[in-house]
C-alpha positions in Angstrom: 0.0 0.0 0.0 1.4 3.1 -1.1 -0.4 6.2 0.0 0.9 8.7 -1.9 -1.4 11.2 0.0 0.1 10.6 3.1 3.8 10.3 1.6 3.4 13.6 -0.4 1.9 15.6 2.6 4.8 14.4 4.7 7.8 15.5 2.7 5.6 18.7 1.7 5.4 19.6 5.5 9.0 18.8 6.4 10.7 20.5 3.4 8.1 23.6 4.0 9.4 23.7 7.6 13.5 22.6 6.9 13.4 25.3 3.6 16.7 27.2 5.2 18.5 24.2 6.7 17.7 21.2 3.8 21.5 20.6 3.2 22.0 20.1 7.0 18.7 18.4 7.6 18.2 15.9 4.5 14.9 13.6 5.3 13.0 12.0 2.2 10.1 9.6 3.1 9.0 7.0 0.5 6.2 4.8 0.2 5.1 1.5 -1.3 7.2 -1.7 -1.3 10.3 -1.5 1.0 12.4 -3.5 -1.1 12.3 -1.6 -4.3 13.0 1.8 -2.4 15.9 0.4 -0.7 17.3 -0.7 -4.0 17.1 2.8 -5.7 18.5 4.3 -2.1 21.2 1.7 -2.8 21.5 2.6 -6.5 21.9 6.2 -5.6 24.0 6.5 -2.4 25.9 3.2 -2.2 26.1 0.8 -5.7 28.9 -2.2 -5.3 28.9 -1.1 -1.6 29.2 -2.6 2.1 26.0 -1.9 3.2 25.6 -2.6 7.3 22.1 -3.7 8.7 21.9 -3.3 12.3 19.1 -5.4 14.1 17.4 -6.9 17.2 17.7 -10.9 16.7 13.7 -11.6 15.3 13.9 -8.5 13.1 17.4 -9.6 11.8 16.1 -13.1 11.4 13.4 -12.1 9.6 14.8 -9.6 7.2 18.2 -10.6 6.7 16.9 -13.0 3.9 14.9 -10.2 1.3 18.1 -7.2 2.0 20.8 -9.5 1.3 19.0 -10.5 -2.3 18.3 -6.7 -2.8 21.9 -5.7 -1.9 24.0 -9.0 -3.9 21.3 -8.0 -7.0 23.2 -4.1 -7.1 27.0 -6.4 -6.5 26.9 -5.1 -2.9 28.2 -6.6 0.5 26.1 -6.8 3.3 27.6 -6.4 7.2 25.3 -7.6 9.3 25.2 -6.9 13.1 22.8 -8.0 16.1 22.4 -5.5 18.9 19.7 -5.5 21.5 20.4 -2.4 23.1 19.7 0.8 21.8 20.9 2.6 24.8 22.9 5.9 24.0 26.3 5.3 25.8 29.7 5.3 24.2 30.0 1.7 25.4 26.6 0.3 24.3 27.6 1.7 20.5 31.1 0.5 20.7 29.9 -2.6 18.6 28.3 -0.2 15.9 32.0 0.9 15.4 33.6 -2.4 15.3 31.3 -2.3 11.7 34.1 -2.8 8.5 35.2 0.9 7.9 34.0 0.9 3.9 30.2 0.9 5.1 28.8 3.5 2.6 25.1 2.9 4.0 23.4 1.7 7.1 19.7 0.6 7.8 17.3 -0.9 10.9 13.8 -1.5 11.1 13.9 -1.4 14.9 12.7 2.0 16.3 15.0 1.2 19.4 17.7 1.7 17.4 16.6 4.7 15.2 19.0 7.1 17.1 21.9 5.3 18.0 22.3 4.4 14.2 21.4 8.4 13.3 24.8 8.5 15.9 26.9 6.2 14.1 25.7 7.2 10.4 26.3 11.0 11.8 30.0 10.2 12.6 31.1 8.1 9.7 29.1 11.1 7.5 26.9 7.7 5.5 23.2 7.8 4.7 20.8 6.3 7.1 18.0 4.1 6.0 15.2 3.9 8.8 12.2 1.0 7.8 9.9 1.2 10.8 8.1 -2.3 11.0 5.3 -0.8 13.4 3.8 2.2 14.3 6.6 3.2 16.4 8.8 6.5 15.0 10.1 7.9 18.2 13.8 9.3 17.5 13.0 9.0 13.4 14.0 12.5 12.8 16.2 13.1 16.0 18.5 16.5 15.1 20.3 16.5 19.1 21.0 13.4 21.2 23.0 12.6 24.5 25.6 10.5 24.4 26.6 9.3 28.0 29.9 8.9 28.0 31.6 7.7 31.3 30.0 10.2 34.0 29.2 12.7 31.5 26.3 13.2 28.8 27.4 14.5 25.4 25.4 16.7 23.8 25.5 15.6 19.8 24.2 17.6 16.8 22.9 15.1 14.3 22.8 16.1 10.8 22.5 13.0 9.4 20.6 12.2 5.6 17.5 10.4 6.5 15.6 7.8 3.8 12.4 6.8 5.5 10.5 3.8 3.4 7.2 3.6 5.1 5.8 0.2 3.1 2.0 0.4 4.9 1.4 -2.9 4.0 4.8 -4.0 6.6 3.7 -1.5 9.3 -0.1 -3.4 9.4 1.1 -6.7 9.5 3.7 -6.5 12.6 3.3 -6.3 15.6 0.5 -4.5 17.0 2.1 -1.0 18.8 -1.0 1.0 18.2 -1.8 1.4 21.7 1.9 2.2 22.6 2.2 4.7 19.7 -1.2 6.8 21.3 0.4 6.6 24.6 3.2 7.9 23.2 1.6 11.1 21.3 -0.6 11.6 23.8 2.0 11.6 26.7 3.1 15.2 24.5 0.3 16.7 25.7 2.5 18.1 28.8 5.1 19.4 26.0 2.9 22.0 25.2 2.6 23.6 28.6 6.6 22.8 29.2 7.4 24.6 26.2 5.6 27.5 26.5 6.4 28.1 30.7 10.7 26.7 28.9 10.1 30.1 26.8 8.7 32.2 29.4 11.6 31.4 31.9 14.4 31.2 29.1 13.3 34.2 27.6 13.9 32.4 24.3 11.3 33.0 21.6 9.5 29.7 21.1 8.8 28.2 17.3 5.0 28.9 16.5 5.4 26.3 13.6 6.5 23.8 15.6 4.1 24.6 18.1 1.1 24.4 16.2 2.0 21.2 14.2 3.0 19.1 16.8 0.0 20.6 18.6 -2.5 19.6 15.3 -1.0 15.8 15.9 -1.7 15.4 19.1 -5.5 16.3 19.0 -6.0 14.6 15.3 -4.7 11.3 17.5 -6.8 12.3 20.4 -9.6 12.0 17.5 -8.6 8.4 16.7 -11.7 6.5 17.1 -13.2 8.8 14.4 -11.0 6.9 11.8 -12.0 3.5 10.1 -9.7 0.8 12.1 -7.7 0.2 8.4 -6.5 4.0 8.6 -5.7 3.8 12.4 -2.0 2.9 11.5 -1.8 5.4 9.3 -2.6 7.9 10.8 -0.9 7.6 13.9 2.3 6.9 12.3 2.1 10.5 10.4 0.9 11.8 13.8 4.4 10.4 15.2 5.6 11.5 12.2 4.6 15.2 12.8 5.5 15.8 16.1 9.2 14.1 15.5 9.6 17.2 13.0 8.5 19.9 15.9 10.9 18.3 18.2 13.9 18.5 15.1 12.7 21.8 14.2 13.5 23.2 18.2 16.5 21.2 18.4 14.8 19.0 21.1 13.6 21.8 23.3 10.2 20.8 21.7 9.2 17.5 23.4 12.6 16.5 24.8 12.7 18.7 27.8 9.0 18.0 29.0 8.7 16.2 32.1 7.0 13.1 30.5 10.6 12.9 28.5 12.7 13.4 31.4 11.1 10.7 33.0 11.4 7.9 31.2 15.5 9.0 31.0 15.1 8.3 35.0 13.8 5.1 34.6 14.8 3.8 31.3 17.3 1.2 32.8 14.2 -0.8 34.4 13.1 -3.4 32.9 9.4 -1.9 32.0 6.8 -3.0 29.7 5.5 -0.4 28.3 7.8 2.7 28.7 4.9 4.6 26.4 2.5 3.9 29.2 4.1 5.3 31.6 4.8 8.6 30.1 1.3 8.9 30.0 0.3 8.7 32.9 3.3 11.0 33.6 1.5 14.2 31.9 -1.4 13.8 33.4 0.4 13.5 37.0 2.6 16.7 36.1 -0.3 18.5 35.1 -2.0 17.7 38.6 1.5 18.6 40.4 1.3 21.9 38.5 -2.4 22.4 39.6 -1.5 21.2 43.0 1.5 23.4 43.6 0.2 26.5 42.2 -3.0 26.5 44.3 -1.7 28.3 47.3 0.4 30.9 45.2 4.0 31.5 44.8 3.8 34.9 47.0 3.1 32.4 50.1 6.3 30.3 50.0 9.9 30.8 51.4 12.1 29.8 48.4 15.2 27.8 50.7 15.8 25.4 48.1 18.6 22.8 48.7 20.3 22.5 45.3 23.1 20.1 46.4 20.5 17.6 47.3 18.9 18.0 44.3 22.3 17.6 42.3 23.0 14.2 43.7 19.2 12.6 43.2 19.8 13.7 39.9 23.2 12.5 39.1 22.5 8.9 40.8 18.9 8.7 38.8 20.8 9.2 35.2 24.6 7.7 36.7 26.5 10.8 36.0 29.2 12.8 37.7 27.0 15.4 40.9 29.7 18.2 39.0 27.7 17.9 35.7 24.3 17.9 37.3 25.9 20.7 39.6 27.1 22.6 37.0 23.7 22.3 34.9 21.6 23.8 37.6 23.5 26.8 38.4 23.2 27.3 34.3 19.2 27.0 34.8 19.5 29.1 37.8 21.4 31.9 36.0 18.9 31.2 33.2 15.8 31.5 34.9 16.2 33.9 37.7 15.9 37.5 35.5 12.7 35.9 33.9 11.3 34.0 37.2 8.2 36.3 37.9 7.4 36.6 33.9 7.4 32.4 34.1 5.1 32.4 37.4 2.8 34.7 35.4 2.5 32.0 32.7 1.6 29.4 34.9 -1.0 31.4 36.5 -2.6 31.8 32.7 -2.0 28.3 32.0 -3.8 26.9 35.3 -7.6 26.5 33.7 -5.8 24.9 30.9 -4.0 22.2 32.4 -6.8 21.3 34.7 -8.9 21.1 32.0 -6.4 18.8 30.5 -6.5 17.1 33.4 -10.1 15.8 32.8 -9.4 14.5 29.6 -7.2 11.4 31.7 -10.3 9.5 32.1 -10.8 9.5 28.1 -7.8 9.1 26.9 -6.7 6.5 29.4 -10.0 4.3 28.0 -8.8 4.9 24.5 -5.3 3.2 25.2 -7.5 0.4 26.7 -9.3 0.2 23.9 -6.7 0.3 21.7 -5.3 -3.1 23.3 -3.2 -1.1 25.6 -2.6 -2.7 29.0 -1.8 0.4 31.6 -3.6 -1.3 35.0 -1.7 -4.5 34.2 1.4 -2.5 34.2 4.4 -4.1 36.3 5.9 -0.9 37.7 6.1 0.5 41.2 3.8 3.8 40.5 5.8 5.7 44.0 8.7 4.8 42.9 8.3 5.9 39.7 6.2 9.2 40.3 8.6 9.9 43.3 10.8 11.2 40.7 9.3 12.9 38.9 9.7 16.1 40.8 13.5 16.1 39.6 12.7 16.4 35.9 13.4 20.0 35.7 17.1 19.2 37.1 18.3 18.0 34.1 21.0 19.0 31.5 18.4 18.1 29.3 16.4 21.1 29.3 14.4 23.8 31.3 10.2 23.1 32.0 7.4 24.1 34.1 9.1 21.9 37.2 12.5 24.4 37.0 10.5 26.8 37.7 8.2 25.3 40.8 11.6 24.5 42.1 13.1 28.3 41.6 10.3 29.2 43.0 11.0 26.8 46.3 7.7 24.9 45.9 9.2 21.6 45.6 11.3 21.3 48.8 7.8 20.3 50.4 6.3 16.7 50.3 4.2 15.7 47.2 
């Protein structure tokens, strides 16, 4: 199934908003039949190359068969490579780099490993070819990553060329991630609050573009049960799709620094089902912490707020050096303190908002049921979890509504 529709309006959309940077952020999307758009990708960017497909072992099992005939038909060399872990650390990628050095293109179906092959493809300046086998695209267009690297976290620009073959007809028949994909859109409905209270306390001028389409995805998926079931998939993958491009388009400020986000970088190590899930449930709870801790008024508290503390929760929840995490909040402090009040302000205007969001939990949580998603049966300690959530605006990884609540010293009190 090719869609043209749906192909045409994504590369429309993303080369409307990348018009200025399109040599430094190349994506193309294709549809249709997998294999004969990763032949022409191969007859373009890499003929009579070594071409390296990295893998989890069932989606290397079952694909290794049809991308060895397509790459041996152009007199190419395939280097295959089985990794399970997608975690971004210097020594989870090390095997990427043990890959023969005359790999002139790389390609994965597994959205785990979406970003630490954009790393690797970013380095040894090679195409990337991303195949997503489900609805999954989180990380598909990723433009900024962190590397951890010992005790510390790299930031990395990624400016990576992108082919993105979306074969509808593959994405229907895996494995069903419908339910996990909605989670995962829906979970940005605490972005849009984050980003705006990020620019109110930065000072930085936000990106209305980004805004509004990431924004127009979330409530189209919010809308899901409005589709036939055959267009479900669809959909939601353009959805992803869309808000992947706001997140690129702000360099990750967009979506990456939301609490949600932060999160699931706290607890990523676990050995959780359903990751998606518990992001959302994490928006809703951030938007009842923001409802909660605004209530009394910021004029009412004394702002003693123990930073070192802080530091160290943070530095043993991601296992970096305290003098990074340290180091990053004296940056947020110097950040946010001439632009404090102007950020209190915006919560105040954003309070009917997010409590209204707040009712939609009971809806949206149904429609991940409904979808075959399995959030009561979830296997996670919920107080563990939520307990740290309150640190999610400590992070190197960005400013949100919680860096401010803390600035303002309304966090140093039990939740």
């Amino acid at each position: 199934m090719k869609d043209n529709k749906s192909i045409d309006q994504l590369n429309n959309v993303y080369n409307t908003l990348f018009c200025e940077e399109k040599e430094q952020y190349f994506s193309k999307f294709y549809g249709g039949n997998y294999i004969e758009n990763f032949r022409f990708i191969i007859s373009k960017e890499a003929p009579s190359s070594q071409i390296a497909f990295i893998a989890k072992k069932q989606t290397y099992l079952k694909f290794i068969k049809p991308l060895t005939d397509a790459i041996n038909s152009l007199s190419g060399k395939i280097a295959g490579l089985i990794i399970e872990d997608g975690f971004l650390s210097v020594d989870a990628l090390s095997e990427i780099f043990n890959l023969p050095d005359d790999v002139r293109l790389a390609v994965t179906f597994d959205a785990e490993l979406f970003e630490s092959l954009a790393y690797y493809c970013n380095f040894k300046g090679i195409p990337l070819v991303l195949i997503p086998q489900n609805t999954i695209t989180k990380g598909i267009l990723s433009t900024q990553l962190y590397i951890k690297n010992g005790k510390k976290s790299d930031k990395i620009k990624i400016s990576v060329k992108r082919y993105i073959l979306l074969d509808f007809d593959l994405i229907k028949s895996g494995a069903n991630t419908l339910a996990s994909s909605y989670a995962e859109i829906m979970s940005n409905l605490a972005a849009f609050t984050d980003y705006r209270i990020y620019g109110a306390a930065t000072g930085e001028k936000l990106n209305k573009a980004a805004y509004n389409l990431a924004r127009s995805a979330v409530y189209d998926e919010f809308d899901i049960f409005s589709k036939k079931p055959e267009e479900r998939a669809i959909s939601t993958v353009k959805n992803g799709i869309f808000i992947e491009m706001a997140a690129s388009l702000t360099d990750g400020k967009f979506i990456g620094s939301s609490v949600p986000q932060i999160l699931s970088y706290f607890i990523k190590d676990k050995i959780y089902k359903n990751l998606a899930a518990i992001k959302l449930s994490a928006a809703f709870e951030t938007f009842y912490l923001y409802n909660l801790l605004t209530e009394q008024g910021f004029f009412n508290v004394l702002p003693i707020i123990n930073y070192n503390s802080r530091a160290e929760k943070v530095a043993d929840f991601l296992d970096i050096s305290e003098e990074v995490t340290v180091n990053n909040l004296l940056s947020q402090i110097n950040s946010i303190k001439p632009n404090l009040k102007k950020a209190e302000e915006v919560f105040y205007k954003l309070k009917s908002e997010t409590a209204a969001l707040l009712k939609l939990k009971t809806g949206v949580l149904s429609a991940y049921s409904a979808l075959g998603g399995e959030i009561v049966k979830e296997a996670f300690d919920k107080k563990e979890v939520f307990s740290k959530l309150k640190y999610a605006g400590d992070t190197p990884f960005g400013i949100n509504g919680l860096s401010v609540l803390r600035d303002a010293g309304l966090l140093e009190y039990e939740i």
